[in-house]
C-alpha positions as CSV (number, residue, x, y, z in Angstrom):
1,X,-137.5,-23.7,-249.4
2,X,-137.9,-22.8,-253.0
3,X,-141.3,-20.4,-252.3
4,X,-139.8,-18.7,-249.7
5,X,-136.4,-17.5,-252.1
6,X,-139.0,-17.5,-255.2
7,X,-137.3,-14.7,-257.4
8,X,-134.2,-15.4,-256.9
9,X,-133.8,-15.9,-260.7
10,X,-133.9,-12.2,-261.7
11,X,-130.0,-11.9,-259.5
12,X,-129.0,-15.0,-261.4
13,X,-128.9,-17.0,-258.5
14,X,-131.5,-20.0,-259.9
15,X,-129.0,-22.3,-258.3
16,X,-129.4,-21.2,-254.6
17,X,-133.7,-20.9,-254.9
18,X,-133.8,-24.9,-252.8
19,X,-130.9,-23.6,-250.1
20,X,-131.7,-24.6,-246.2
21,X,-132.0,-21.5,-244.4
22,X,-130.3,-23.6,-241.4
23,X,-128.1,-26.4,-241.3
24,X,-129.5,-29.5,-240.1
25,X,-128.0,-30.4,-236.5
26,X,-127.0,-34.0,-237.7
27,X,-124.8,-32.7,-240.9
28,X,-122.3,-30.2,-238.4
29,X,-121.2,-30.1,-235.4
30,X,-150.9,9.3,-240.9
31,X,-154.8,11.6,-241.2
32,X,-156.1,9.4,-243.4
33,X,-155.5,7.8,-247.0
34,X,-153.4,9.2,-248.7
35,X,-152.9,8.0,-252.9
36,X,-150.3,5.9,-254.3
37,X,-148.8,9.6,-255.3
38,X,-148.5,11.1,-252.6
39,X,-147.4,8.0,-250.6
40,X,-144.5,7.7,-253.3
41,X,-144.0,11.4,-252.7
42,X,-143.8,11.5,-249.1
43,X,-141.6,8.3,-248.7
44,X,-138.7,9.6,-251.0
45,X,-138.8,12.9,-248.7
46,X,-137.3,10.4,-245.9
47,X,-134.6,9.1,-248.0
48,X,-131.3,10.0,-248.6
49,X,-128.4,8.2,-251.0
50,X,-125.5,6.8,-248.8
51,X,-122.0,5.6,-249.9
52,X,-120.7,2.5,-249.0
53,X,-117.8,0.3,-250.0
54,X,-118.7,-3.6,-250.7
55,X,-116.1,-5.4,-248.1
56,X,-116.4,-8.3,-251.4
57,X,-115.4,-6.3,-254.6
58,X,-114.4,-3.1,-253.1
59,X,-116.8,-1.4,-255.4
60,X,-118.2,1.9,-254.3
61,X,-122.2,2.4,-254.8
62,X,-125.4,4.7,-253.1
63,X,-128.0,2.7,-251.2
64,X,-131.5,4.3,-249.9
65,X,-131.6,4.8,-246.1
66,X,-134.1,6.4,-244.3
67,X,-133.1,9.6,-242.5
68,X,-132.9,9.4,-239.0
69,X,-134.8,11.6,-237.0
70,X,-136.9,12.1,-240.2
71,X,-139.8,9.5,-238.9
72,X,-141.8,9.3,-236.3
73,X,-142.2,6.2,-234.5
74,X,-145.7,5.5,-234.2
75,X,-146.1,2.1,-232.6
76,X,-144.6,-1.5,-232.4
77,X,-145.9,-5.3,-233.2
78,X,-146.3,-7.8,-230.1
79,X,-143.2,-9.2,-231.6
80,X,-141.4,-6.1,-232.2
81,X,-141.7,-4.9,-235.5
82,X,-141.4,-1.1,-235.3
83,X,-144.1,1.3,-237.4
84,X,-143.3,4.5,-238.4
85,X,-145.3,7.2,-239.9
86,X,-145.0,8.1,-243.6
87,X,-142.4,5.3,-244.3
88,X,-141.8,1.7,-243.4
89,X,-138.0,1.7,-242.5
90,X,-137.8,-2.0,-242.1
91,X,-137.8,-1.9,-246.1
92,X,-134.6,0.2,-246.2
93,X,-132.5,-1.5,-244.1
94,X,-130.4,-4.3,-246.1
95,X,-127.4,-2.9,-248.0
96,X,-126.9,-4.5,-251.6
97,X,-124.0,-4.0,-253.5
98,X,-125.0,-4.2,-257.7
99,X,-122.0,-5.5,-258.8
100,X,-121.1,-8.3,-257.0
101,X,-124.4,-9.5,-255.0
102,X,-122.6,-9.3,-252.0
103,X,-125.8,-8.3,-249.7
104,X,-126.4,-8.2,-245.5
105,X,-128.8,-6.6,-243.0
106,X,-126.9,-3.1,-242.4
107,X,-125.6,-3.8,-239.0
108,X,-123.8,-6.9,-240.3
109,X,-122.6,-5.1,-243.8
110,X,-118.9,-4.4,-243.1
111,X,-118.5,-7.7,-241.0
112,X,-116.2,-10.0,-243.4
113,X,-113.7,-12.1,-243.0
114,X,-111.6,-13.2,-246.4
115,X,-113.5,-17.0,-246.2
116,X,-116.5,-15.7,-246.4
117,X,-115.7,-13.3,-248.8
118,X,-114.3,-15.9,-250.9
119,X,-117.5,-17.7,-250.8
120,X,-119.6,-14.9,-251.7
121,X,-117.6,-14.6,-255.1
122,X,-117.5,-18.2,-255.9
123,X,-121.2,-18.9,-255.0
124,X,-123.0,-15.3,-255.7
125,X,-120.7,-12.8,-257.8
126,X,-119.9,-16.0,-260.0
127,X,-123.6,-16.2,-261.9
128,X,-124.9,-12.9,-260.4
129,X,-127.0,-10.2,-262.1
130,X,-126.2,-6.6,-261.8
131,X,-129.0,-4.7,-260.9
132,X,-130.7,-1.1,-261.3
133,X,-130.3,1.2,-258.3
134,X,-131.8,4.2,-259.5
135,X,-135.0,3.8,-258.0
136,X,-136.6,6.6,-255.3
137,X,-137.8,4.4,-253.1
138,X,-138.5,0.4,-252.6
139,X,-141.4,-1.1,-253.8
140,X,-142.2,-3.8,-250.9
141,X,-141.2,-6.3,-254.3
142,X,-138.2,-5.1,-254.3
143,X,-137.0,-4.6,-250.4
144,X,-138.5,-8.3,-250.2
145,X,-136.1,-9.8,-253.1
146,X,-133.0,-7.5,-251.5
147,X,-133.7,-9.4,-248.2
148,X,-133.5,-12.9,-249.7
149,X,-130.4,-11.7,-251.3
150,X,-128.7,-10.7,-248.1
151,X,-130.6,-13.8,-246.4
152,X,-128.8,-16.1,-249.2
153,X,-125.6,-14.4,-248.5
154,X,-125.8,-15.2,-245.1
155,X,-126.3,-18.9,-245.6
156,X,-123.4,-19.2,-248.7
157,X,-120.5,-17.1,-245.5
158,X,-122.0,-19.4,-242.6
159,X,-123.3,-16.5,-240.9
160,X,-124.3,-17.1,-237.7
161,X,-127.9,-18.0,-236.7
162,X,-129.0,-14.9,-235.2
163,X,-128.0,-13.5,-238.2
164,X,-130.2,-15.3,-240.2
165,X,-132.6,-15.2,-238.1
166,X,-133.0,-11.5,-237.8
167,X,-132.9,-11.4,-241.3
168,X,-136.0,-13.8,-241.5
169,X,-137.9,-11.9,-239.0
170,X,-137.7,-9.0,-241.0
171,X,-138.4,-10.4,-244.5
172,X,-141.6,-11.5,-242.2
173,X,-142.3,-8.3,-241.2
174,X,-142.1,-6.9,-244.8
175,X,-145.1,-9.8,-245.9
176,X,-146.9,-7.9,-243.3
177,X,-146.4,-4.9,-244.4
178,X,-147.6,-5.5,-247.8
179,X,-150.0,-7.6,-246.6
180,X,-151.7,-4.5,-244.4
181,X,-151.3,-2.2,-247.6
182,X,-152.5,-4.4,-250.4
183,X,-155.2,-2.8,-252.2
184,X,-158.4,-4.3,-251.7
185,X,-160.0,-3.6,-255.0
186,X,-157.3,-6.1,-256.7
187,X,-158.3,-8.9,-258.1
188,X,-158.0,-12.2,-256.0
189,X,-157.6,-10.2,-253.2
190,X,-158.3,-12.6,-250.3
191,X,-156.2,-15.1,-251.5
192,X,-152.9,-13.4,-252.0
193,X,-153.3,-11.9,-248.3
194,X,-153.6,-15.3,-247.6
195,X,-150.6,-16.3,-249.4
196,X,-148.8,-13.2,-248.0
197,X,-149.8,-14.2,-244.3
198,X,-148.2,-18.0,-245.1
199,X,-145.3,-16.2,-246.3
200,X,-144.8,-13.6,-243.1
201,X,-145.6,-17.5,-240.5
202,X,-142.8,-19.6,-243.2
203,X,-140.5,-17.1,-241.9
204,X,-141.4,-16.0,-238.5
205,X,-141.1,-20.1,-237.8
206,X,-137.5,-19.5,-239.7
207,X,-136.7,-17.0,-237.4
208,X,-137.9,-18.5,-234.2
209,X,-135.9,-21.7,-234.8
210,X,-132.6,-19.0,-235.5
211,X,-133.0,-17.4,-232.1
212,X,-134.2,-20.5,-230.3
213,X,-130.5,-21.9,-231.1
214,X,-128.7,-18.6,-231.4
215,X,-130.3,-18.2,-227.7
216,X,-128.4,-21.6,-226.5
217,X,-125.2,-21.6,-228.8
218,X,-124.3,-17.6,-228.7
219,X,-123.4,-14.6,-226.5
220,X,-125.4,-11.7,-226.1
221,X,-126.8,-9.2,-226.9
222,X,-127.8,-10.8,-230.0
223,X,-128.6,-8.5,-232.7
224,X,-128.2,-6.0,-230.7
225,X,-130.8,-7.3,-228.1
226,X,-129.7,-8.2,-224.4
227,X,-130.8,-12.2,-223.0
228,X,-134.5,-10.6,-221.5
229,X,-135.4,-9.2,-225.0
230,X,-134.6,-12.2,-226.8
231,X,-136.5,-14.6,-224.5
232,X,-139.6,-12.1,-224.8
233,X,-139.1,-12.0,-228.9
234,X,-138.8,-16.0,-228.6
235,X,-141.9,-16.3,-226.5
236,X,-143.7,-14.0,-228.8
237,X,-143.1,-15.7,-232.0
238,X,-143.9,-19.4,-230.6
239,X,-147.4,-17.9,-230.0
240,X,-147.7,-16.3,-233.2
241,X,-146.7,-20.1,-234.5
242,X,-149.0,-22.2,-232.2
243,X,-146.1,-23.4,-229.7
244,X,-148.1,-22.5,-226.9
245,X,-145.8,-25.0,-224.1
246,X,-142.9,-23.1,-225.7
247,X,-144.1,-19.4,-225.5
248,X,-145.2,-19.9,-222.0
249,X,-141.7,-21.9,-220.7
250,X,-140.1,-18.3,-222.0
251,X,-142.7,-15.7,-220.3
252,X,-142.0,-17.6,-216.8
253,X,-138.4,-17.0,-217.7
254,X,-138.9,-13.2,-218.6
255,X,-141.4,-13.3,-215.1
256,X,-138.6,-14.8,-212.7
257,X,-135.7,-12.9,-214.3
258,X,-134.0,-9.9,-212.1
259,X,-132.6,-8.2,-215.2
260,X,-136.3,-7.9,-216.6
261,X,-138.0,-4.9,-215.9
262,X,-141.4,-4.3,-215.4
263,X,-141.9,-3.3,-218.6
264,X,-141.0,-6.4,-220.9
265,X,-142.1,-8.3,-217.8
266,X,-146.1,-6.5,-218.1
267,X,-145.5,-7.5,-222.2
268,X,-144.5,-10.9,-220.9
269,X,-148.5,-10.9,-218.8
270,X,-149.8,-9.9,-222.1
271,X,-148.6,-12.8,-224.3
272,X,-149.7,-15.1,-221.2
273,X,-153.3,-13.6,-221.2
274,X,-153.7,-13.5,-224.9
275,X,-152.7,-17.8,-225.0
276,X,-155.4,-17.8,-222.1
277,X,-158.3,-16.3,-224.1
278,X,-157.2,-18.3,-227.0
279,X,-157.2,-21.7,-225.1
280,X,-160.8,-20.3,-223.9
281,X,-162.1,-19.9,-227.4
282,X,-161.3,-23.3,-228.1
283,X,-163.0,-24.7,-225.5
284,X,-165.8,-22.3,-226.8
């Protein structure tokens, strides 16, 4: 675990870089290129400073959030991961108090109970490192090392596993994202989009084990996502990881389900036919 939370030093959190993401089950019961200017330029026009109050230290601070309505939605991932134009929103959308460390996926922010907030002082706030927030906008960098923050938060309150899955899917979804924007003119080039493409399947196999067990353990929706949208994002992932016998156990599932409608269930086809071609091209 200590590559995938790599950086966790600059918070002051050295102790927590060899933390399991999950409990073992034995131990508990655009028109074209645009420059780096005006890409800078054009993503801070989306942003806007919003207030919140850390549920932890009750300390009051701005984080960046994308405007809504600002961006268009231009397209989606097989496994969901939304793509907008001018900005990538995903990079926005953990909330990070400075002060005490105290850090989540916005939709879980303001969920805290006085245990957990206990922990997060004892095992973050006690060794954490305040840290600048007077940036424009997020370098992928820097949205990466806020989402292992709210990812190690997560783990240190017990949060549940479709919390910490979500929260891996999207730190793979950020790899991605850098990955598609890196600059190929750098040096070494190939192999850090190889290493960022280990990166984006170490947590996309994270995340598909958190909503494999959030999937038999919790009640939906999940994340916001009802039982239908789940199984498809489960199916999806398992092919993205090899688990072919997995990923097709869910599509028949998604296929034979009345709540599915034909839409998720002609996504379902897709994820079939795409684990058929690649079994042919194996066969050659």
């Amino acid at each position: 675990m200590g590559e995938l939370f790599s950086g966790l030093e600059q918070f002051g959190l050295e102790k927590l870089k060899n933390i399991d993401i999950y409990e073992k089950e034995s131990s508990r019961s655009g028109n074209g290129p645009a420059t780096s200017q005006q890409i800078k330029k054009v993503e801070a026009d989306f942003l806007f400073d919003k207030t919140y109050t850390c549920p932890v230290c009750d300390n009051t601070f701005k984080s960046k959030t994308v405007r809504v309505g600002k961006v268009k939605l231009l397209s989606s991932d097989s496994d969901l991961r939304p793509k907008y134009q001018f900005v990538d929103a995903i990079k926005y959308d953990v909330v990070a108090c400075p002060k005490c460390g105290y850090a989540a996926v916005t939709r879980f922010f303001n969920y805290m109970t006085n245990m957990q907030a206990r922990l997060v002082k004892e095992q973050i706030s006690s060794t954490f490192k305040p840290f600048d927030t007077e940036q424009s906008m997020y370098t992928y960098d820097q949205a990466i090392m806020r989402y292992k923050l709210a990812l190690v938060n997560t783990i240190v309150t017990k949060g549940k596993n479709s919390e910490r899955a979500y929260t891996c899917l999207k730190l793979a979804w950020l790899y991605r994202g850098k990955r598609e924007t890196l600059p190929s003119k750098i040096p070494n080039y190939e192999k850090i989009k190889l290493g960022l493409f280990k990166l984006e399947l170490d947590f996309l196999k994270n995340a598909y084990e958190g909503f494999c067990t959030a999937f038999m353990k919790e009640n939906f929706p999940i994340c916001g996502m009802d039982e239908v949208t789940v199984n498809y994002l489960v199916a999806e992932l398992a092919r993205r990881l090899g688990k072919t016998e997995e990923a097709l156990k869910s599509v028949s599932r998604i296929l034979v389900s009345r709540e599915a409608n034909e839409r998720i269930k002609n996504k379902a086809r897709e994820i079939k036919e795409r684990i058929r071609i690649a079994n042919e091209m194996k066969k050659g």
